[in-house]
C-alpha positions in Angstrom: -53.8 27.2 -174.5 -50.8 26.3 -172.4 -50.2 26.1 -168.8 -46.8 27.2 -169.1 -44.3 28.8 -171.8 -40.7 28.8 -171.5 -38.6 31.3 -173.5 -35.2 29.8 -174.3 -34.1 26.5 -175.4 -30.5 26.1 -173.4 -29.9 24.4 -170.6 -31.6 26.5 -167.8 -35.0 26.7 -170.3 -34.8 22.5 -171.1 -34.6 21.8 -167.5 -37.1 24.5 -166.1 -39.3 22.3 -168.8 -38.6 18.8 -167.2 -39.0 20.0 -163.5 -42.4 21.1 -164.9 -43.1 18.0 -166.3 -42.3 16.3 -162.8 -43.9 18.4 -160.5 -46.9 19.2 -163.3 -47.3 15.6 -165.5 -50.8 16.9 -166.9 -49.6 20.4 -167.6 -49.2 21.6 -171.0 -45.8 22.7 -171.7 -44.6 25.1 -174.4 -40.7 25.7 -174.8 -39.8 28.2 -177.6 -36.5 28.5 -179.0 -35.3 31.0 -181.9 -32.3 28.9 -183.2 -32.5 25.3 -185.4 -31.0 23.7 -182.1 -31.2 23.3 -178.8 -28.2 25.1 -176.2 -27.2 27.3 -179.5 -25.5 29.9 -177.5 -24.4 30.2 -174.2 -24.3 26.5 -173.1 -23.0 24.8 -176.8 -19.9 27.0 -176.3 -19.2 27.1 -172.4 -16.1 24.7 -171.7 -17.8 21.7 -170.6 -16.9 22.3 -166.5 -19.0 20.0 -163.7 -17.8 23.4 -161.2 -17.6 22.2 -157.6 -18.8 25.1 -156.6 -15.5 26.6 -155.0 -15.5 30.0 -156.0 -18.9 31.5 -155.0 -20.1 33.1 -151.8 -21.5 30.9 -149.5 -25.3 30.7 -148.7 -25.6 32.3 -152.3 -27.4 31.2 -154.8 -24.3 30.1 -157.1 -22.6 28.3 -154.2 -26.1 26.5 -153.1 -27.0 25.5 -156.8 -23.5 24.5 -158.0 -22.4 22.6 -154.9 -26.4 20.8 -155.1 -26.2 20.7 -159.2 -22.3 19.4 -159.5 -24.1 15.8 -157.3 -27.5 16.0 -159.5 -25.4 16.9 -162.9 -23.2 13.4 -162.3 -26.6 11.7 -160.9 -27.9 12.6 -164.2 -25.5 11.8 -166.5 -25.0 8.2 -164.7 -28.7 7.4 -165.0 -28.9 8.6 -168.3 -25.2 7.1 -170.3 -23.8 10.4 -170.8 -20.0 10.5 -170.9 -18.7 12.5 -167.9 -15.4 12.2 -166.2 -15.3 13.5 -162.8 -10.9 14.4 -163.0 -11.1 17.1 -160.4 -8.7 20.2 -161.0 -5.6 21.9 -159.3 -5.7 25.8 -158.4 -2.2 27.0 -158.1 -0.7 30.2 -156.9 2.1 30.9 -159.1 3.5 34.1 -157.4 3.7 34.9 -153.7 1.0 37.3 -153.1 -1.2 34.8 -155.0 -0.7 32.3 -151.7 -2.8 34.8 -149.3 -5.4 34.6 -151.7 -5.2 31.0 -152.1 -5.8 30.0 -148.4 -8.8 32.2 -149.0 -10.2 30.7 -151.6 -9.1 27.0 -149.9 -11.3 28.7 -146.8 -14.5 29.0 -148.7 -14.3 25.4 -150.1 -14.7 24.6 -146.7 -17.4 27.0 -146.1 -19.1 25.9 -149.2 -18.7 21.9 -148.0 -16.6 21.2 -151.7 -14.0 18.7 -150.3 -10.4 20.5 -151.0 -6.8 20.1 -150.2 -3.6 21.9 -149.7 -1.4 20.7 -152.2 2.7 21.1 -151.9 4.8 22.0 -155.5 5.4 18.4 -155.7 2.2 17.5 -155.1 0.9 19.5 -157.9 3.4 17.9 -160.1 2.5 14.5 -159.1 -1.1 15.2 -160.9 0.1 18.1 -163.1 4.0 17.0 -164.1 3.8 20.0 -166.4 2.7 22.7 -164.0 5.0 25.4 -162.2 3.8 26.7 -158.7 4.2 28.0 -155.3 1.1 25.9 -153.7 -1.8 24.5 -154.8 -5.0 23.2 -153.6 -7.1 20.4 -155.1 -11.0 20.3 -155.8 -12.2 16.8 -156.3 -15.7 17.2 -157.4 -14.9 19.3 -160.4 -15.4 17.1 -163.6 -16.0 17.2 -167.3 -19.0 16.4 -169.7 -20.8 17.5 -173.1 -23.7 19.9 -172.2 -25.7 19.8 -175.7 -25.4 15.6 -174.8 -27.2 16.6 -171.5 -29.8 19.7 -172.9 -30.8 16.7 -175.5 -31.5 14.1 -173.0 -33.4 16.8 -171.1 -35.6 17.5 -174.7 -35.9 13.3 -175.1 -37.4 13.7 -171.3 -39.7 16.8 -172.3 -41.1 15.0 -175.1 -42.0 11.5 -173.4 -43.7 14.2 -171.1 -45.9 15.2 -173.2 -44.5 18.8 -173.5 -44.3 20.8 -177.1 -41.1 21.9 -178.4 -40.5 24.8 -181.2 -37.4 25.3 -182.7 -37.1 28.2 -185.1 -39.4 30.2 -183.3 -38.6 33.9 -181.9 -40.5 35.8 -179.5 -41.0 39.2 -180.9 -44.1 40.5 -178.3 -45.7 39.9 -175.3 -49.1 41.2 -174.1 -52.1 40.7 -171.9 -55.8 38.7 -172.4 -57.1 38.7 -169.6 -55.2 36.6 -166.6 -53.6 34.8 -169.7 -50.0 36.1 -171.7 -49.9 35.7 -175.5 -46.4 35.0 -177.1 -46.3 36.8 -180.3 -43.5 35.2 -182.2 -42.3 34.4 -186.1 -44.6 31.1 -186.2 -47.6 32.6 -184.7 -49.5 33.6 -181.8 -49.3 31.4 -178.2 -51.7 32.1 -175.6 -49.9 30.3 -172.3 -51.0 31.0 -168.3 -47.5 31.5 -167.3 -44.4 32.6 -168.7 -40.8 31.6 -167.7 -38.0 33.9 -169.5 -34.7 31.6 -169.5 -33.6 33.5 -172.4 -30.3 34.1 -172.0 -28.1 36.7 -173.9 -31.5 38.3 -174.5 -33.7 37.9 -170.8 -33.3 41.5 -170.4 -35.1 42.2 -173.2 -37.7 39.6 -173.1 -38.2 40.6 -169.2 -39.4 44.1 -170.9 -41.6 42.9 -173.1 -43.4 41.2 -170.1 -43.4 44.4 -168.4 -41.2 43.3 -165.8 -38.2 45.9 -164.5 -34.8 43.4 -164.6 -32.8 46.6 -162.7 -29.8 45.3 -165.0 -28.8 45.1 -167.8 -27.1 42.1 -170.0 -23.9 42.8 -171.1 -21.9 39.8 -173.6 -18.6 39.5 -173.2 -16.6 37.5 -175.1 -14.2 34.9 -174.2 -11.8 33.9 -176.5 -9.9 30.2 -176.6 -6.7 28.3 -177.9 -6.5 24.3 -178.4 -3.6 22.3 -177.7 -2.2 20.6 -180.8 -2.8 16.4 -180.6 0.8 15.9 -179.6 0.5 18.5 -176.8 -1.9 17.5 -175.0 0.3 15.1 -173.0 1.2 18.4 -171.3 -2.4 18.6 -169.2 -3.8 15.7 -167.5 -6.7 17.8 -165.9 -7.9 20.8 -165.2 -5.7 23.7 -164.1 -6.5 27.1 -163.2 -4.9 29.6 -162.1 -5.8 32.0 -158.3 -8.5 34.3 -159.7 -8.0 38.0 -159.3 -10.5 38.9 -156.3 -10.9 42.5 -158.0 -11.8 41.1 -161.5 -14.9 39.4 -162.3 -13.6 36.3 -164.3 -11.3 33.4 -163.3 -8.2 33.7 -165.8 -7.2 31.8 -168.8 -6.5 28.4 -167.9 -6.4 24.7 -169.4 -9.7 22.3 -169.6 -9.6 18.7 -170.9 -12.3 18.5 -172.5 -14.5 14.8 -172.8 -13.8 14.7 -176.1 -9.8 14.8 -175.0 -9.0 17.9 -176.5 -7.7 20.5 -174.6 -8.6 23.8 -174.4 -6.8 27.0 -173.1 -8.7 30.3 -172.2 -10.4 32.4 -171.9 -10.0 35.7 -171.8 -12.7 38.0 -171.4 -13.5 40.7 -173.8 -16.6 43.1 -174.5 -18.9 41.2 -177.9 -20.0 44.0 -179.9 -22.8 41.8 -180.5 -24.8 39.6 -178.3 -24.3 36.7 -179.6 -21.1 38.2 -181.3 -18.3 34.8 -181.6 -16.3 36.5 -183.8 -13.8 39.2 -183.3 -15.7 41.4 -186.4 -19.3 40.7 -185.5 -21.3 43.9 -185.1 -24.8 44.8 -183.9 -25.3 48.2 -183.9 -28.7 48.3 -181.2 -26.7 45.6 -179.3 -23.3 48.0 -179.2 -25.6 50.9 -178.7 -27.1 49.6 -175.6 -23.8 48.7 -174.0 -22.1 52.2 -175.0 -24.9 54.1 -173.6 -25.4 52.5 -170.7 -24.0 54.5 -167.6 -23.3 51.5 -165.6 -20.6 49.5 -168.1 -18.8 52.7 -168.0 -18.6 52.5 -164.8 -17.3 48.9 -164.8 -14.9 49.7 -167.5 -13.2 52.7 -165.1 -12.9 50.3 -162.3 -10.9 47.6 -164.0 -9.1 49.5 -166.9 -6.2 47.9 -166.3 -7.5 44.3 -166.6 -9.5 45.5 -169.2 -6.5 46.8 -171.1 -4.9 43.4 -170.5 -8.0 41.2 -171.8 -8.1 43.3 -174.9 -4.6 43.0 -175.9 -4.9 39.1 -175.4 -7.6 39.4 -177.8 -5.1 40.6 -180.1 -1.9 39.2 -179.2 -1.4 35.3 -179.7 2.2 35.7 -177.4 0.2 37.9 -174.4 -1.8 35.1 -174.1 0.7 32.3 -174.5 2.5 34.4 -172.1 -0.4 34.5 -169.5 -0.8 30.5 -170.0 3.3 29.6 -169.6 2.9 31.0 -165.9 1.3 27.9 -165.2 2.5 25.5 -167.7 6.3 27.4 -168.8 6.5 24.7 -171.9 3.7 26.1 -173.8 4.8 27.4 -177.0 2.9 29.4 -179.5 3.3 26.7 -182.3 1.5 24.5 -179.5 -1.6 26.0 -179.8 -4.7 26.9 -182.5 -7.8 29.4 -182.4 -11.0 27.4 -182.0 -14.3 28.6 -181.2 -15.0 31.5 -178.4 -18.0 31.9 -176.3 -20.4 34.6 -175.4 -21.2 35.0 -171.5 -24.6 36.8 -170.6 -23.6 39.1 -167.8 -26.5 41.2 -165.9 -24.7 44.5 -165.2 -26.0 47.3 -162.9 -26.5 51.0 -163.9 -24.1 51.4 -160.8 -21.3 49.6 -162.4 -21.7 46.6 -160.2 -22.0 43.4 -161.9 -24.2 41.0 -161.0 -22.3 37.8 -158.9 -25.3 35.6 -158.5 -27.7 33.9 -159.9 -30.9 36.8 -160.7 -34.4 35.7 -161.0 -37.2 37.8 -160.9 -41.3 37.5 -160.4 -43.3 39.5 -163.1 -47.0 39.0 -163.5 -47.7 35.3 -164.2 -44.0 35.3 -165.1 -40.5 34.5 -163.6 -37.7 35.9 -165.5 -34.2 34.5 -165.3 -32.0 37.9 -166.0 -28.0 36.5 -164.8 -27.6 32.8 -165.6 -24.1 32.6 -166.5 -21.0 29.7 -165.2 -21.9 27.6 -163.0 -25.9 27.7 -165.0 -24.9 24.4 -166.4 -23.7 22.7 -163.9 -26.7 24.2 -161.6 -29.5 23.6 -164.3 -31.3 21.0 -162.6 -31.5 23.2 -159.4 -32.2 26.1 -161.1 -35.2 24.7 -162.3 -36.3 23.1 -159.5 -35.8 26.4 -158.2 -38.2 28.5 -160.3 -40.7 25.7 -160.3 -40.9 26.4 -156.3 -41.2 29.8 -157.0 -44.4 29.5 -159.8 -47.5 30.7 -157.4 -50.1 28.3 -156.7 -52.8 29.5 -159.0 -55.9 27.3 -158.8 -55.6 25.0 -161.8 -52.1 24.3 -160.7 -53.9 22.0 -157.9 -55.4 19.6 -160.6 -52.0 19.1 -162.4 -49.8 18.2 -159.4 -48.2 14.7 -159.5 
């Protein structure tokens, strides 16, 4: 019998684990993962980004958690030796009707409390040589680091806790006995008090299966990335993004050093026929089913055709999206860059067509369930599960395992 059971082995599921651990030190702690390793999916390929925290509403979850997690995430990594570098990054507004948009987006750094800058051309250049722009701005607190580095330090920390890990072990049902859940899964049965869905590309469905009503539904989309050759790389020092499009849901390609030095451009964004679909060829047909059935990504896919259109022949087009990337660095060449790997991002979509801009978590019966957990989840993990451990109702034998 365990006192808690967390679906999902990435870095939203490892943490929730830890803060359990802390607030709970004689619980017993389950954490289930289907893959061979830990942060498999979403959080082994995202591009490694400390966000500041810049681009979310304020008073919202994202902009709460990512401004909090971006200080706790360095904290973290400082106590615990992992390699980080905290470069900060450059948004620049390479057209003129980008500028309007830019002193909004400068505005809400402000709101948010993310110390930013107006940057002249020449300013840009003094930290971006490469870079062609009308104005800039400059977030500080952004920085870089290896995420499956930090989801194993959080599994070192689970174990010295006491806490049970299981790789290789999918969760295929979930019922009732009594006040207690049993996890049905590939290794057997677990019987647990309470359940905490960080699943990921599949929380929607593993939300069902505990009878709770997500009112979304997860959509993958993929997003696709270049590398700069080793002799190219010269041409970014740090992170450079480009104004996002208010009316489109993700920020544009752009170029992240990584902490390995490497230097990644992308990505675009582009509908996975599979959920955890990397490749442009992968194929699930109940996963392509759901999404083509579903009233409210047809609604999505009317109200940004055009971008859509646009993603989808980057997809395909090696010059569209050198193209895209020269408006911010103009000596990018196609020779300059190679494929590496792409990414999958779990996006909760409503039947209305509205997607989902914050952070969704959701109170079942003896269960939370974490249904939209995509960028900035890594950089908020340790306040997301500081979160949902606040959240956990204080049964009675909670009182005896408190710290």
């Amino acid at each position: 019998m365990y006192d808690f059971a967390i679906i999902g082995g990435g870095i939203v599921g490892l943490s929730t684990a830890m803060n359990l651990g802390l607030r709970y030190p004689d619980a017993k702690i389950l954490v289930l993962e289907k893959e061979g390793k830990w942060a498999f999916h979403q959080t082994g390929n995202n591009s490694g980004v400390i966000h500041s925290g810049i681009y979310y509403k304020p008073n919202s979850f994202k902009a709460k958690f990512c401004r909090d997690g971006s200080q706790s995430m360095v904290e973290f990594c400082q106590k615990h030796n992992i390699e980080h570098d905290i470069c900060g990054k450059v948004i620049v507004a390479t057209k003129p009707e980008e500028i309007p948009r830019l002193e909004k987006l400068y505005q809400r750094g402000l709101e948010n409390q993310i110390p930013v800058q107006k940057i002249s051309p020449e300013e840009v250049k003094e930290i971006e040589p490469h870079v062609s722009c009308l104005a800039g701005i400059r977030v500080f607190s952004t920085g870089i680091v290896n995420y499956k580095q930090v989801c194993l330090k959080y599994a070192e920390i689970i174990t010295k806790q006491g806490g049970d890990l299981r790789l290789n072990t999918k969760v295929l049902q979930i019922s009732s006995s009594g006040k207690n859940q049993v996890l049905e899964t590939n290794q057997g049965s677990f019987e647990t008090r309470f359940v905490i869905n960080c699943a990921g590309l599949h929380s929607d469905r593993i939300a069902k299966l505990g009878k709770a009503k997500p009112e979304a539904k997860i959509v993958p989309f993929r997003g696709e990335y270049y590398e700069l050759t080793p002799e190219k790389r010269y041409l970014v020092k740090t992170l450079i993004y480009p104004v996002p499009n208010p009316d489109f849901p993700f920020l544009g390609v752009h170029f992240t050093r990584m902490i390995d030095s490497s230097v990644h451009a992308g990505p675009n964004a582009v509908l996975s026929l599979k959920r955890e679909g990397y490749k442009k060829t992968d194929f699930n047909l109940r996963d392509f089913a759901e999404v083509i059935t579903y009233p409210g990504f047809w609604k999505l896919a009317a109200k940004h055709a055009d971008e859509g259109i646009q993603e989808i022949i980057r997809s395909f087009s090696k010059a569209a999206f050198v193209s895209s990337l020269q408006t911010l660095i103009p000596e990018v060449q196609a020779e300059d860059l190679v494929p590496t790997h792409a990414g999958v991002r779990a996006q909760a979509l409503r039947n209305n067509g509205s997607l989902v801009d914050d952070f969704l978590i959701i109170p079942g019966e003896n269960s939370i369930h974490v249904c939209n957990a995509p960028s900035p989840a890594a950089t908020s993990s340790l306040e997301i599960g500081k979160a949902i451990v606040k959240q956990i109702p204080q049964q009675a034998h909670l009182k005896s395992l408190v710290a």
